[in-house]
N, C-alpha and C positions, 0 to 999 in steps of 0.2 A: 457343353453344359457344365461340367465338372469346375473346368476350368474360369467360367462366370462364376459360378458358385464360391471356387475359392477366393476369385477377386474380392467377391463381396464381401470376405469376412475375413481377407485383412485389410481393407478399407475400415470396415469395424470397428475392429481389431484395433489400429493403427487411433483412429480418432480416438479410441477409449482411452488409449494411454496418454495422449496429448493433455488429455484434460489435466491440471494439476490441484491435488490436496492442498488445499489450506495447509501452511508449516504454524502459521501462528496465529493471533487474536485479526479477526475481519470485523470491518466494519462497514456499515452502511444506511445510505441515505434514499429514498425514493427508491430508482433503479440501478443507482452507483453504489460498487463491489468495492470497497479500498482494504489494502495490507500491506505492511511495508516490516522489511527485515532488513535489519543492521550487518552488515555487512563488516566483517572481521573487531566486532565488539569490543572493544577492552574492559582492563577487570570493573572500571567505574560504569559498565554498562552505556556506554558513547561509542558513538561512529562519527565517521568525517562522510562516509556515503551509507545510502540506501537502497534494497529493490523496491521499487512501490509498482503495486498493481493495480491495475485500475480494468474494471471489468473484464477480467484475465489478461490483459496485455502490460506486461512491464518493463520497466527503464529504471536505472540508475538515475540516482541524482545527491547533489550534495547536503549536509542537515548544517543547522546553526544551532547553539545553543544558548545563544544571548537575549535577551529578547530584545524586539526592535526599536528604535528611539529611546534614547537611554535617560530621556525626561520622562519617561513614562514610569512606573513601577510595573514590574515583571506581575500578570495575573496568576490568581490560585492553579495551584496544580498544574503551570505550564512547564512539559520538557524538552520540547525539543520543534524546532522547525525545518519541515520537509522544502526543498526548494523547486518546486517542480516546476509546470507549465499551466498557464492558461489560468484558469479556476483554482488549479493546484500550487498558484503562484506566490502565497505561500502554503502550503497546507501543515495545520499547527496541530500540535502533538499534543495532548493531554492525558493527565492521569481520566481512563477511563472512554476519551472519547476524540473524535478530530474535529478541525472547523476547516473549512477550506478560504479562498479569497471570497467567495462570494456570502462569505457567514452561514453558508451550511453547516446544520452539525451531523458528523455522522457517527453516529451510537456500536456497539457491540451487537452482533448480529451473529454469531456461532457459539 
């Protein structure tokens, strides 16, 4: 009995610490979690990669800083483009808030 007992609470245990604190600004859309951290930063505040998290699962991926089509004019407040997957394919960075491929916007939410 002891010995179920202690399985159980470091099963617990163990899941409680898996879960990970938010490091920086979260955002979010409907039921999608996004954050992303710059990965070895320079003093301009730019990376060449990111973690991005997406309802706590994350991956590395590469940012852009240009903006796309260079007939276009660069929109207010944009910095940086995430390159991810799927929906995330690109997901774009703004002062304040993201958009993903599908023109979700997902807000501050912590």
């Amino acid at each position: 009995m002891k010995l179920i007992f202690a399985a159980a609470l470091i099963t617990i245990a163990g899941s409680a610490l898996s879960i990970e604190k938010p490091e920086g600004t979260v955002y979010c859309h409907k039921k999608t979690v996004v954050e992303f951290r710059l990965i070895n930063p320079t003093k301009d505040g730019t990376a060449q990669d990111v973690d991005l998290t997406i309802n706590g699962k994350t991956a590395r991926y590469m940012t852009a800083y240009s903006w796309f089509g260079s007939t276009q004019p660069t929109p207010k407040n944009f910095r940086f483009a995430i390159l991810g997957e799927k929906e995330f394919d690109p997901l774009l960075v703004f002062d304040g808030y993201l958009l993903d491929a599908k023109k979700n916007r997902y807000t501050q939410c912590n």
